[in-house]
C-alpha positions as YAML, in Angstrom:
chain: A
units: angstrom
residues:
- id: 1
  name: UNK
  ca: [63.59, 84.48, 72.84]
- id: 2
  name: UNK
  ca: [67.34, 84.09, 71.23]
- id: 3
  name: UNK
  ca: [67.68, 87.63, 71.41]
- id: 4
  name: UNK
  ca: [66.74, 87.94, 75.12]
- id: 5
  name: UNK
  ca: [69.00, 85.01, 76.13]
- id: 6
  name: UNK
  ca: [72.07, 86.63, 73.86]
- id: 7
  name: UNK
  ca: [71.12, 89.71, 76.28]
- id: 8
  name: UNK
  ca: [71.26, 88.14, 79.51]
- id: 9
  name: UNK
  ca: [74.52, 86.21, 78.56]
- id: 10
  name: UNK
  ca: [76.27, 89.50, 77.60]
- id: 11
  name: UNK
  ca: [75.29, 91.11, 80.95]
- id: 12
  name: UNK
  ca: [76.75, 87.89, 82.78]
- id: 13
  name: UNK
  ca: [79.99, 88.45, 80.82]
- id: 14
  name: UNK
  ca: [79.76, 92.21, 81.56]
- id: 15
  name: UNK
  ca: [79.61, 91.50, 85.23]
- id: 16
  name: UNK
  ca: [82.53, 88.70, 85.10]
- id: 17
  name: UNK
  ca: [84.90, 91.33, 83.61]
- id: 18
  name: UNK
  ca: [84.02, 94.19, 86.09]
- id: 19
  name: UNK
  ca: [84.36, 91.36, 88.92]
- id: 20
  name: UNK
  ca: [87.88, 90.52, 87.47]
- id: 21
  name: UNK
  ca: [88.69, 94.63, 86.85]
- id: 22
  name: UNK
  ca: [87.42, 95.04, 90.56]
- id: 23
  name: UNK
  ca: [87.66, 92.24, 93.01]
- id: 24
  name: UNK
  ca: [85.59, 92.43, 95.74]
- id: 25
  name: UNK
  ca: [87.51, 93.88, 98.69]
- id: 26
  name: UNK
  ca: [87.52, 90.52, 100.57]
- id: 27
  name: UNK
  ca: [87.79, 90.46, 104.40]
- id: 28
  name: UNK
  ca: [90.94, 89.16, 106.18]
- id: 29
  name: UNK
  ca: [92.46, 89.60, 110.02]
- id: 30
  name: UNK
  ca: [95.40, 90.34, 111.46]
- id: 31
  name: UNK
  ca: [97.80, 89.86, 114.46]
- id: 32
  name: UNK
  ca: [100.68, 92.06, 115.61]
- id: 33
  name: UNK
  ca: [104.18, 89.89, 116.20]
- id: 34
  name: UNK
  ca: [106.80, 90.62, 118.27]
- id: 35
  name: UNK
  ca: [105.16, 94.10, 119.30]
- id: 36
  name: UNK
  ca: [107.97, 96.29, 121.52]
- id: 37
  name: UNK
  ca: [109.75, 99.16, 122.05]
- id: 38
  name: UNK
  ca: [113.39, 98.90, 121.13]
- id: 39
  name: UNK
  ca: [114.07, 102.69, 122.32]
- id: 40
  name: UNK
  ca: [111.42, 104.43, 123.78]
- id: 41
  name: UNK
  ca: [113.37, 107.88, 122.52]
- id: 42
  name: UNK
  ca: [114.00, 106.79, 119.12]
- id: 43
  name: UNK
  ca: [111.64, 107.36, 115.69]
- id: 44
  name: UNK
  ca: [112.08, 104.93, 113.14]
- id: 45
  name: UNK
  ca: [111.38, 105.46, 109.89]
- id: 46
  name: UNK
  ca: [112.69, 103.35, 107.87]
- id: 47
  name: UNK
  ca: [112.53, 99.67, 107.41]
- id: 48
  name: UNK
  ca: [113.71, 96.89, 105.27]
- id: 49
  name: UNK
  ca: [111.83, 93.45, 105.75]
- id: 50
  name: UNK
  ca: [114.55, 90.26, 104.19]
- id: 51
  name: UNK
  ca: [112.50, 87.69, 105.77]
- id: 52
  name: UNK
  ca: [110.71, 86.47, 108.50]
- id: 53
  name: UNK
  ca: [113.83, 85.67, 111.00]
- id: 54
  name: UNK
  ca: [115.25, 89.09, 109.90]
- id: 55
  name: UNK
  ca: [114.72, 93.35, 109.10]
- id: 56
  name: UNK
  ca: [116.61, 96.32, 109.53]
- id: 57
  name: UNK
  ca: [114.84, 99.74, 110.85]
- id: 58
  name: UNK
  ca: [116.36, 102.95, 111.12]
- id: 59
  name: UNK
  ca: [115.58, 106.18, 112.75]
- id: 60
  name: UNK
  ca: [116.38, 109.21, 114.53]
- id: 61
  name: UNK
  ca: [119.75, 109.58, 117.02]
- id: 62
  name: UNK
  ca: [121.97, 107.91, 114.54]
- id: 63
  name: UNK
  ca: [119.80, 104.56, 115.18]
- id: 64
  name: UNK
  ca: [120.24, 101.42, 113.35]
- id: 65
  name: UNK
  ca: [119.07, 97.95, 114.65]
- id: 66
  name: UNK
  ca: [118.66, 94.37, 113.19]
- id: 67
  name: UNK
  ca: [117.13, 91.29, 114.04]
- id: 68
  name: UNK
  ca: [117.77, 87.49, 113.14]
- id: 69
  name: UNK
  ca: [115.10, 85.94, 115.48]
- id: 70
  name: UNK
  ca: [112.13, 87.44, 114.33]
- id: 71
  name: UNK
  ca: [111.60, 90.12, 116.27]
- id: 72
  name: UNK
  ca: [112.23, 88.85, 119.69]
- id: 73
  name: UNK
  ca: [115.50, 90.37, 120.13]
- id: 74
  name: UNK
  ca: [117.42, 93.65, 118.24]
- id: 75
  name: UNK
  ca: [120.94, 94.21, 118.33]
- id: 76
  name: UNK
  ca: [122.38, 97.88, 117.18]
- id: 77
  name: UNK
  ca: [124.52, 98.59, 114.40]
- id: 78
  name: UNK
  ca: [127.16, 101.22, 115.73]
- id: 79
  name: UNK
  ca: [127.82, 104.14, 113.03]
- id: 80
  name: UNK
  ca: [130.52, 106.23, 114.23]
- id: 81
  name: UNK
  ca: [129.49, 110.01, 114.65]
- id: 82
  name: UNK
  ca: [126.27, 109.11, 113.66]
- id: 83
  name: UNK
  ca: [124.39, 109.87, 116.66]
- id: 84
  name: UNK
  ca: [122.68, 113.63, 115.25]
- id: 85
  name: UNK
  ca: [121.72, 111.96, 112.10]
- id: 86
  name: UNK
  ca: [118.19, 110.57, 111.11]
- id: 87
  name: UNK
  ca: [118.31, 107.83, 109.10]
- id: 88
  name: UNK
  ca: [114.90, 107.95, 107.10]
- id: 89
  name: UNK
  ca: [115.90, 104.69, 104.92]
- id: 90
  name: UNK
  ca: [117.73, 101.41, 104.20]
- id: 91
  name: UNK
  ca: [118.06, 99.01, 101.59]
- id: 92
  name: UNK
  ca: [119.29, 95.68, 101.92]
- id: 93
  name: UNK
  ca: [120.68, 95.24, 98.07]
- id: 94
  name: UNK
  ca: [122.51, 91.80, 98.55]
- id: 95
  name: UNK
  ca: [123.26, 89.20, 101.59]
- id: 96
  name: UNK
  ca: [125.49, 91.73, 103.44]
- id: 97
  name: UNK
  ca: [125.46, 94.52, 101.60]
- id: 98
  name: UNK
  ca: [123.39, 97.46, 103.35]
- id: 99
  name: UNK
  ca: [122.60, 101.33, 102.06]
- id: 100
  name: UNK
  ca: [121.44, 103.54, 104.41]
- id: 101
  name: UNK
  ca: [120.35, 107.11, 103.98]
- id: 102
  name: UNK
  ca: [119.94, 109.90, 106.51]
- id: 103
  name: UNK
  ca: [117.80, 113.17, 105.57]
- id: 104
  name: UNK
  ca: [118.36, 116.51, 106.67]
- id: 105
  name: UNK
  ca: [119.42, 120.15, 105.96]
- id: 106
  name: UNK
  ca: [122.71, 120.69, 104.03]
- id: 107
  name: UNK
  ca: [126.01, 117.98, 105.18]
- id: 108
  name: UNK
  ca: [122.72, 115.91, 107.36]
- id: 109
  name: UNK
  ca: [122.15, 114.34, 104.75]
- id: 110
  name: UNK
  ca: [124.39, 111.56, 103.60]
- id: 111
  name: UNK
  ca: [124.44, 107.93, 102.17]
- id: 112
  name: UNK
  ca: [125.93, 105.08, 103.96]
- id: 113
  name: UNK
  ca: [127.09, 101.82, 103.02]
- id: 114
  name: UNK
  ca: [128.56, 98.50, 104.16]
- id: 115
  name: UNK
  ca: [129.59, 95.47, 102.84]
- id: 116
  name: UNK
  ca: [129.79, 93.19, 105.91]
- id: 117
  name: UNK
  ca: [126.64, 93.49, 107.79]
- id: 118
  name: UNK
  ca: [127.32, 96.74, 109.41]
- id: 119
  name: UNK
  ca: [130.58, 96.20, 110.87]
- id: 120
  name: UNK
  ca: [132.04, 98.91, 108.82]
- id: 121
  name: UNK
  ca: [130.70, 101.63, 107.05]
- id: 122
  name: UNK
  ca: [131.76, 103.90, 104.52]
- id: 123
  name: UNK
  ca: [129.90, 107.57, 103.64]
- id: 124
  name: UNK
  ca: [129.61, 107.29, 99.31]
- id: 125
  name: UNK
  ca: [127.24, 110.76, 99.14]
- id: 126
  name: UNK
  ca: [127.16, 113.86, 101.10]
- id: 127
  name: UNK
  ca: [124.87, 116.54, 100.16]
- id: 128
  name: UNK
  ca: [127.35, 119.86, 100.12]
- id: 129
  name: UNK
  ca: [123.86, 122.10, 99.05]
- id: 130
  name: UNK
  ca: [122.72, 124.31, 101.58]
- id: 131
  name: UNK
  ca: [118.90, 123.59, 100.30]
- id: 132
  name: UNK
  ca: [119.62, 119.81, 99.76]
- id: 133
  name: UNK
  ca: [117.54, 117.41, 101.90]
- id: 134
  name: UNK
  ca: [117.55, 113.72, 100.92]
- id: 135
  name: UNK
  ca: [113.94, 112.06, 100.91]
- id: 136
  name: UNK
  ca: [114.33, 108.51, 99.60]
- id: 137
  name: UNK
  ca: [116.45, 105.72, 97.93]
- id: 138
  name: UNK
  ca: [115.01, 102.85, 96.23]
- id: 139
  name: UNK
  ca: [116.82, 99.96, 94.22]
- id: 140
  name: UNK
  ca: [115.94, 98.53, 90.34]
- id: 141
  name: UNK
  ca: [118.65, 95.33, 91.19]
- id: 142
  name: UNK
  ca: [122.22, 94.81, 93.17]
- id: 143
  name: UNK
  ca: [124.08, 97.68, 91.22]
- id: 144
  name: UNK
  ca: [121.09, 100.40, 90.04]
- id: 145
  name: UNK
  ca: [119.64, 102.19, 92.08]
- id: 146
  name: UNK
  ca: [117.94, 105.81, 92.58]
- id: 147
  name: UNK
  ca: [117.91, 108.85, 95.36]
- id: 148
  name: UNK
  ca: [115.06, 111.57, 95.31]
- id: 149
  name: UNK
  ca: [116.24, 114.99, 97.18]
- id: 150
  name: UNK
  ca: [114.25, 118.45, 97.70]
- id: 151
  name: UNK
  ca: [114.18, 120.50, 94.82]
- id: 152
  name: UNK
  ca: [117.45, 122.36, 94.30]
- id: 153
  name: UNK
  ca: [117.78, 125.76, 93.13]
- id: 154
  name: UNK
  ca: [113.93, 124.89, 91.30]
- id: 155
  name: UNK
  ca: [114.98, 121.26, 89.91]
- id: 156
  name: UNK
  ca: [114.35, 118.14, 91.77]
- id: 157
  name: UNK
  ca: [117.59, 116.59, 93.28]
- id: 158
  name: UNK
  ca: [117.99, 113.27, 91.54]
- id: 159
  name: UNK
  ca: [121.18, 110.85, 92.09]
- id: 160
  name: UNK
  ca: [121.61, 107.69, 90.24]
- id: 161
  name: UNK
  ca: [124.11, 104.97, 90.77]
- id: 162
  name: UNK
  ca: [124.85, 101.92, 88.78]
- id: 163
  name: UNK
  ca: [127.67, 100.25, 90.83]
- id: 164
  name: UNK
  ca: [126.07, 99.43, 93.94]
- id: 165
  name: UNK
  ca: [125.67, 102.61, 95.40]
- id: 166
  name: UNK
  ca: [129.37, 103.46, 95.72]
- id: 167
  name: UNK
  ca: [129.17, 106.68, 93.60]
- id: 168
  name: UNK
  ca: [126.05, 108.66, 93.26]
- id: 169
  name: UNK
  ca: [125.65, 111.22, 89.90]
- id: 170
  name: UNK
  ca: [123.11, 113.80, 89.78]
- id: 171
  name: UNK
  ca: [120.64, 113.15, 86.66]
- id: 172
  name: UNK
  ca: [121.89, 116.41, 84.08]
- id: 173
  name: UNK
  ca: [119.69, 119.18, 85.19]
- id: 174
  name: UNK
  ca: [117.96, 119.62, 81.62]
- id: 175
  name: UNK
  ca: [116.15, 116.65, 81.83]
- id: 176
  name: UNK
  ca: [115.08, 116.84, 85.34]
- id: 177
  name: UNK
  ca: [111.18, 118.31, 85.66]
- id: 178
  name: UNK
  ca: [110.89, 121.95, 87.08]
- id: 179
  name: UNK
  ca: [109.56, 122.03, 90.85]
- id: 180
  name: UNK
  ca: [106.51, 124.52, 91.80]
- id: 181
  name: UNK
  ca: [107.53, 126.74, 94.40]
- id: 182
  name: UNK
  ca: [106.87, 124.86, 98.31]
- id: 183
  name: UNK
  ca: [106.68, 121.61, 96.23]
- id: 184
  name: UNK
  ca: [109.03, 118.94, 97.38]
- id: 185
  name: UNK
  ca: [109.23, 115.28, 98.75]
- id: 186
  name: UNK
  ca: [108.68, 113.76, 102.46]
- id: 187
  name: UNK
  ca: [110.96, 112.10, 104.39]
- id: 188
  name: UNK
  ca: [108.18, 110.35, 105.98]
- id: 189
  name: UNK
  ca: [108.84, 106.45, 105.48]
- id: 190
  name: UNK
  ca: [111.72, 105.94, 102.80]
- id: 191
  name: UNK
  ca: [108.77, 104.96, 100.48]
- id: 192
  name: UNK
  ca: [108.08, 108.21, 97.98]
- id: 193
  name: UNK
  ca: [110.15, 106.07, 95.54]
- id: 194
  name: UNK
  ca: [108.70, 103.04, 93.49]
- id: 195
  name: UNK
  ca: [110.49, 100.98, 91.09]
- id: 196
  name: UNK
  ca: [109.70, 98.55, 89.33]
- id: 197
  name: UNK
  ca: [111.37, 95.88, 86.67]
- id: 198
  name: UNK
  ca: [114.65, 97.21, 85.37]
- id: 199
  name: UNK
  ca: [114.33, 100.82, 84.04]
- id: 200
  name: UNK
  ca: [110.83, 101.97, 85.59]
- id: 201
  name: UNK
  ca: [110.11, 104.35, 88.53]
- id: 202
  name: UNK
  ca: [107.80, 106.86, 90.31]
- id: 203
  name: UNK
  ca: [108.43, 109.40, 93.08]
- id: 204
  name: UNK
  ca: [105.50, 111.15, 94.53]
- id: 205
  name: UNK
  ca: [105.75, 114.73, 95.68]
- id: 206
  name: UNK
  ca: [103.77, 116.91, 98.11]
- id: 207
  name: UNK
  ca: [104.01, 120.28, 99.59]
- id: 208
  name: UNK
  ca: [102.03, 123.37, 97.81]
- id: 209
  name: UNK
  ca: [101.83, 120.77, 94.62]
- id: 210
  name: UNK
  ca: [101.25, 117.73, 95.11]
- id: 211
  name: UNK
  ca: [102.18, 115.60, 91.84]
- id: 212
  name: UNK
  ca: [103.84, 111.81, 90.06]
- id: 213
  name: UNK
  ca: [107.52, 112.29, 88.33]
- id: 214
  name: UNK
  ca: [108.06, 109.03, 86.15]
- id: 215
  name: UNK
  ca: [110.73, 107.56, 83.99]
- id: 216
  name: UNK
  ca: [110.57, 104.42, 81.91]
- id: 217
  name: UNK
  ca: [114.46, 104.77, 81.01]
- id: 218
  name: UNK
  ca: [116.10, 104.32, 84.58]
- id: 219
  name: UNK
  ca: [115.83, 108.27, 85.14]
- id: 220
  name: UNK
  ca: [117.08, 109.72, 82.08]
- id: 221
  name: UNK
  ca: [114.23, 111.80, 81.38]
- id: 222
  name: UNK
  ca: [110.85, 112.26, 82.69]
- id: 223
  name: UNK
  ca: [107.26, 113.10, 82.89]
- id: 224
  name: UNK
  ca: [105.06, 114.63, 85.01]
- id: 225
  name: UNK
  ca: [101.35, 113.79, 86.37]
- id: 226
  name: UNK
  ca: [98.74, 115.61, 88.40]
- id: 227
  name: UNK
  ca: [97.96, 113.99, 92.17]
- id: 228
  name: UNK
  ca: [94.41, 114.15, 93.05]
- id: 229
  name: UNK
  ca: [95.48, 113.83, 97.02]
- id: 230
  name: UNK
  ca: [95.22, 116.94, 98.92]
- id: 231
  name: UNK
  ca: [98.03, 119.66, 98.71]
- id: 232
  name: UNK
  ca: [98.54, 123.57, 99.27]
- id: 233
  name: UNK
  ca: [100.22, 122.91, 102.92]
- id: 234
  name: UNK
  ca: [103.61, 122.44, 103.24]
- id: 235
  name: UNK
  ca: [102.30, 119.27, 105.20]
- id: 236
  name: UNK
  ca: [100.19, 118.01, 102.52]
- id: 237
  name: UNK
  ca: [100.24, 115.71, 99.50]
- id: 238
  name: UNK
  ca: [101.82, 112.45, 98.55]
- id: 239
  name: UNK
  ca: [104.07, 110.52, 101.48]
- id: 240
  name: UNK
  ca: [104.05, 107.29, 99.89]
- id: 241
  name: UNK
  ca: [103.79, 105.51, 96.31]
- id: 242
  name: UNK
  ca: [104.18, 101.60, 95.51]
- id: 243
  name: UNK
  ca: [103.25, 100.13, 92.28]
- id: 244
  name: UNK
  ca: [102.99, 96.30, 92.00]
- id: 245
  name: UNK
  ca: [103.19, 95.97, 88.17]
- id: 246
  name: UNK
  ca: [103.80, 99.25, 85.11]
- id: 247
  name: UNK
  ca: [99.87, 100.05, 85.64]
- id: 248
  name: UNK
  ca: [98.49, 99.47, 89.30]
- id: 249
  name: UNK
  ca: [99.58, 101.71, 91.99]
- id: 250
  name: UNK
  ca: [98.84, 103.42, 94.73]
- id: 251
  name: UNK
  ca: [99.35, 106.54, 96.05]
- id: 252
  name: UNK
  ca: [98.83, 107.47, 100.35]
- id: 253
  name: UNK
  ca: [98.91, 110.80, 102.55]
- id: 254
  name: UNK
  ca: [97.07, 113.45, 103.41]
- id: 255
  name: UNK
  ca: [98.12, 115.93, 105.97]
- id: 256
  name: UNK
  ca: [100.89, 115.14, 108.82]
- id: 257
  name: UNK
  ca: [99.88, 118.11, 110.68]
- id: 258
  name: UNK
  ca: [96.11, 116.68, 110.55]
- id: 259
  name: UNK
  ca: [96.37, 113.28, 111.05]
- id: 260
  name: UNK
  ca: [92.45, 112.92, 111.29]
- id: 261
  name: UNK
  ca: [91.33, 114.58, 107.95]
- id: 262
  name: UNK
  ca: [90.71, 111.64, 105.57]
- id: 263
  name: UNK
  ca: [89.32, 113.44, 102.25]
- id: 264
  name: UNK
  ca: [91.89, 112.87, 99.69]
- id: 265
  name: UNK
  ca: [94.05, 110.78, 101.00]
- id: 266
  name: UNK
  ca: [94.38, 107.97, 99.30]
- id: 267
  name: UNK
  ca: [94.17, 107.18, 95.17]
- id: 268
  name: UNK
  ca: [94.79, 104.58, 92.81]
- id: 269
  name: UNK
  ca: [96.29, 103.77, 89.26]
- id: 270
  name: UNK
  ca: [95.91, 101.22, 86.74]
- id: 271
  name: UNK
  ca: [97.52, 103.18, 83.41]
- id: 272
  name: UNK
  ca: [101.14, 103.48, 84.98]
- id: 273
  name: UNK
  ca: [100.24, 106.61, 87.06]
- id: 274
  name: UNK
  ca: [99.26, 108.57, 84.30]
- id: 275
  name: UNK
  ca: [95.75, 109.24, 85.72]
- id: 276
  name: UNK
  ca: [94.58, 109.08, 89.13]
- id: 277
  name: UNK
  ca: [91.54, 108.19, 90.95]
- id: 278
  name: UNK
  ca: [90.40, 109.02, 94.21]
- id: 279
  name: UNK
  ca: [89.25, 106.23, 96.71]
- id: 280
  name: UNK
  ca: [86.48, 106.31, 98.86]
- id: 281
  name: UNK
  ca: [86.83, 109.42, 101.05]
- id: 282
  name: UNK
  ca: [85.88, 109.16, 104.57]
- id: 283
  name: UNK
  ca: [87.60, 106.08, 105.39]
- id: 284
  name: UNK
  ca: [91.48, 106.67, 105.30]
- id: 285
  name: UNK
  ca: [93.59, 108.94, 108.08]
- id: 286
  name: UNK
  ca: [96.73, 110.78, 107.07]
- id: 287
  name: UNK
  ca: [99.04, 107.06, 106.25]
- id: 288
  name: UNK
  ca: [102.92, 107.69, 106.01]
- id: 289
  name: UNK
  ca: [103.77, 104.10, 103.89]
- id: 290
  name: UNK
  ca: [102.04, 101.51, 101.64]
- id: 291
  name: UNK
  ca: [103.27, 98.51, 100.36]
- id: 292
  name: UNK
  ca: [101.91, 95.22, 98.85]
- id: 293
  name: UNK
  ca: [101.87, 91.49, 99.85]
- id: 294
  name: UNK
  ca: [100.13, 88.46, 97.80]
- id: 295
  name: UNK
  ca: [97.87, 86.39, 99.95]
- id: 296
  name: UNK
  ca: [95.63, 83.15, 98.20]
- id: 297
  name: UNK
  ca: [96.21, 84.76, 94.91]
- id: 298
  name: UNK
  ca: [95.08, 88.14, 95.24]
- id: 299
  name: UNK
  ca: [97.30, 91.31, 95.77]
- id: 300
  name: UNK
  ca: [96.43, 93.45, 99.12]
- id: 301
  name: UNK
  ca: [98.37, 96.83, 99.52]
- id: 302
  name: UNK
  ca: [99.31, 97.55, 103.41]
- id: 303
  name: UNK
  ca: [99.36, 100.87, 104.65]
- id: 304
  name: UNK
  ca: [99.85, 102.21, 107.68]
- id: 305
  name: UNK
  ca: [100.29, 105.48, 109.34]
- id: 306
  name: UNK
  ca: [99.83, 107.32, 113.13]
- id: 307
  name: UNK
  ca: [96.15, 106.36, 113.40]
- id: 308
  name: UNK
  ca: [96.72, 102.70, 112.41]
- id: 309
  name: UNK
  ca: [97.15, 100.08, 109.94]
- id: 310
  name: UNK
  ca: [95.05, 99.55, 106.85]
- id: 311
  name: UNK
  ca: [94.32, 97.14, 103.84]
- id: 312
  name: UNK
  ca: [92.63, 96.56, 100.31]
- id: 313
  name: UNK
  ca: [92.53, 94.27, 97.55]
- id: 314
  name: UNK
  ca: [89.84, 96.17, 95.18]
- id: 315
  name: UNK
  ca: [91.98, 99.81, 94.93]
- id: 316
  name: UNK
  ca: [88.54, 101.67, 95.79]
- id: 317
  name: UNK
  ca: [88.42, 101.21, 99.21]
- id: 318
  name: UNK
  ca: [90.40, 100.34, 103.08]
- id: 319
  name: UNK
  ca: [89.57, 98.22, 105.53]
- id: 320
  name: UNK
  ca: [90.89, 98.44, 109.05]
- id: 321
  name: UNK
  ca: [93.53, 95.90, 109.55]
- id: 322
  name: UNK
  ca: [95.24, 97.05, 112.85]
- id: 323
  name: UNK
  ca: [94.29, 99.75, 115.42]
- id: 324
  name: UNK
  ca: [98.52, 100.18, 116.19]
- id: 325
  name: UNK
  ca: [99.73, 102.91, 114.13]
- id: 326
  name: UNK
  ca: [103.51, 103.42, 112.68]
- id: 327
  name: UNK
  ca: [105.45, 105.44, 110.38]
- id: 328
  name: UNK
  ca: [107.01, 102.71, 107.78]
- id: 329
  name: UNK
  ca: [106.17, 99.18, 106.42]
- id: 330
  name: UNK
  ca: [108.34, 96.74, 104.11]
- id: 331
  name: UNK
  ca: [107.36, 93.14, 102.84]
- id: 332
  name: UNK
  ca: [109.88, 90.45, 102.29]
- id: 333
  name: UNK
  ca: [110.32, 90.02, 98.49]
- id: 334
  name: UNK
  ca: [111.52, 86.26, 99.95]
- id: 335
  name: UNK
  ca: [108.78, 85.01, 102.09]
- id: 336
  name: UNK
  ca: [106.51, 87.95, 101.94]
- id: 337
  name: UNK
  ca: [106.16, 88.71, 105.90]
- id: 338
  name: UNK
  ca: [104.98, 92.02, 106.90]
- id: 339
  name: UNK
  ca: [107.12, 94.23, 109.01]
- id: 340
  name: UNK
  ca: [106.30, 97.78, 110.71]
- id: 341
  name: UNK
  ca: [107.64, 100.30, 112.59]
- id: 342
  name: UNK
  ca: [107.34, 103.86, 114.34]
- id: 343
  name: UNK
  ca: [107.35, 106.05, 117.07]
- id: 344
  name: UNK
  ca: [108.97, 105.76, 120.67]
- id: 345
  name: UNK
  ca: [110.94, 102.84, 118.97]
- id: 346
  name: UNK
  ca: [108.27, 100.52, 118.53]
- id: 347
  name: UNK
  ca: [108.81, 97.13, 115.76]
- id: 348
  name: UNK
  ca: [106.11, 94.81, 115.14]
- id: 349
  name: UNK
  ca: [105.37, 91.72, 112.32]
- id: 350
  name: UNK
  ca: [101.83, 92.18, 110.76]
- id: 351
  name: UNK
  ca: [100.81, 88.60, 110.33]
- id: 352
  name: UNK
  ca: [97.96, 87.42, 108.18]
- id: 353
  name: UNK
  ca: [96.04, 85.20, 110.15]
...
C-alpha cells in the first residue's frame, strides 16, 4: 500500500514539473488599435514601441514617422537626401536620442542618429564595401550597442559601438565566424539581433545555411549553432530571433518567397540557443518578427508576418491572434503595449483584451 501511494505521489510531482517546464498554451484575444495607413506607397519595417502614447516606424522612400497620441495621428521626421534609402530599423536608446539604420547595397546602407527627437541628424556609419548590406542593430544599454551586416569577403560584417552609437568598429576579423557561401542575414524586420543583459547576444542567419552566431562577451568572440528552420533558398531560414532570458528563445521564418509553406518555420530554445527544437509544423506561415510581452504572469512571444499575427506561451505551439498581417513588431520595455507595422504603410496597436 505505502509503496503504491509513494508511486502515485511521484507521478503527481512528475506531472507538476512538466506543467511548470511546459505551460499549457492558454487562450487569449486580441484587438487591433489605431489600424491605418500612414502612406499607402511606403513599407515599413522597422519599429520601435516607447510606450503606449508613442513609437517610431521606419521604411522604404527615406520614411520616418512618430506618434505621441497613440496612434491616432503620425507626424514625419524629415531626413535630408534620404528619400532612396530604406530604413529597415530604429532604436530609441534614451528620451531623445534615436538610431536609425537603412540597408542596402554598398554607400545604401548607413547609420543615422539624432539627439533631439529628429530635428537633426547626423550619418555616424557608412558602409564603403561594395558587398556590404546592413541587416540589423540592436542595443545592450544607452552607450553599447551592436550592427549585423552580410558577410564580407566570407566573414560576417559585425560593428560594435560603446559610445552611443557615434562611432561604429568592425569586430577584428579573426574572431568573427566564417559564412557558408549564399548564407547571410535578412533585412526583414530589424529583429535578426537579440540581446540580452549586458554582454549577451544572438543573430540568426538564413540563406543556403541557415544557423545562431552567439557571444556571451559583448561580441568579442563567438560560437556557432545549427538552425533546424528551413534553408537552401536564398529566401529561406531565420528572419527573426528574441530571447527573453540566457536560455528561452525563439527563432521565426520560413520562406519569403512562399509565404504559405509552414514546415519549419518556427523553433524554440531553452539552453541559450545551443540546441533547437522544432514546433509544431503545420500551424505557422512564413513570420518576418517575434517579440515577447508578459501578460498575468506568464510570458507570450508575438509574431507576426504577411499572413497574420500569431501567439504562444508553451514554445511548442501558435495560436492565431490576428488575421492582419505585417512585417515588424516591438513591445514597450515601459508599459509593455504591442505595436505593428507593414506594408502599404499600415501601423496598428495589438491590444490584449
Amino acid at each position: 500500500m505505502v509503496k503504491r501511494i509513494m508511486k502515485k505521489i511521484a507521478v503527481l510531482i512528475f506531472l507538476v514539473l512538466v506543467a511548470f517546464a511546459f505551460p499549457q498554451n492558454k487562450q487569449l484575444k486580441f484587438n487591433l488599435v489605431n489600424n491605418t495607413s500612414i502612406d499607402s506607397l511606403v513599407s515599413f519595417r522597422g519599429i520601435f514601441a516607447v510606450d503606449s502614447n508613442s513609437a517610431f516606424v521606419s521604411g522604404s522612400k527615406g520614411s520616418v514617422y512618430v506618434t505621441h497620441n497613440g496612434g491616432k495621428n503620425w507626424q514625419k521626421l524629415e531626413i535630408p537626401q534620404s528619400d532612396s534609402l530604406d530604413f529597415r530599423d530604429i532604436e530609441v536608446i534614451s528620451p531623445g536620442v534615436i538610431i536609425l539604420m537603412s540597408a542596402g547595397g554598398g554607400g545604401n546602407s548607413e547609420i543615422y542618429k539624432t539627439t533631439n527627437n529628429g530635428k537633426i541628424w547626423k550619418i555616424v556609419y557608412q558602409n564603403l564595401y561594395p558587398d556590404g548590406f546592413l541587416d540589423s542593430i540592436e542595443f545592450w544599454d544607452e552607450k553599447n550597442g551592436i550592427a549585423i551586416g552580410d558577410p564580407i569577403n566570407n566573414k560576417f560584417d559585425i560593428l560594435l559601438t560603446t559610445d552611443g552609437g557615434n562611432i561604429w568598429k568592425k569586430t577584428q576579423q579573426e574572431k568573427v565566424p566564417d559564412a557558408f557561401p549564399g548564407e547571410a542575414q535578412f533585412a526583414a524586420s530589424g529583429t535578426c539581433i537579440s540581446v540580452f543583459d549586458t554582454n549577451v547576444a544572438w543573430i540568426g542567419t538564413g540563406g543556403l545555411k541557415s544557423r545562431i552566431l552567439r557571444t556571451i562577451d559583448k561580441g568579442k568572440t563567438w560560437n556557432v549553432f545549427q538552425s533546424p528552420l528551413m534553408q537552401g533558398k536564398s529566401s529561406t531560414g531565420i528572419f527573426s530571433i528574441h530571447f527573453v532570458d540566457k536560455n528561452k528563445g525563439v527563432i521565426v521564418g520560413g520562406n519569403y518567397l512562399g509565404e504559405n509553406e509552414k514546415d519549419s518555420t518556427s523553433a524554440y530554445s531553452i539552453d541559450g540557443g545551443e540546441t533547437w527544437e522544432l514546433n509544431s509544423s503545420g500551424t505557422l506561415p512564413y513570420q518576418s518578427s517575434v517579440k515577447s510581452v508578459k501578460f498575468h504572469n506568464l510570458t507570450y512571444f508575438i509574431s507576426t508576418g504577411p499572413a497574420g499575427t500569431f501567439y504562444t506561451n508553451d514554445l511548442k505551439s501558435w495560436r492565431f491572434a490576428e488575421e492582419a498581417g505585417f512585417h515588424c513588431i516591438s513591445v514597450s520595455k515601459i508599459d509593455k503595449s504591442i505595436w505593428l507595422a507593414g506594408s502599404n504603410g499600415r501601423v496598428a496597436k495589438l491590444i490584449i483584451k
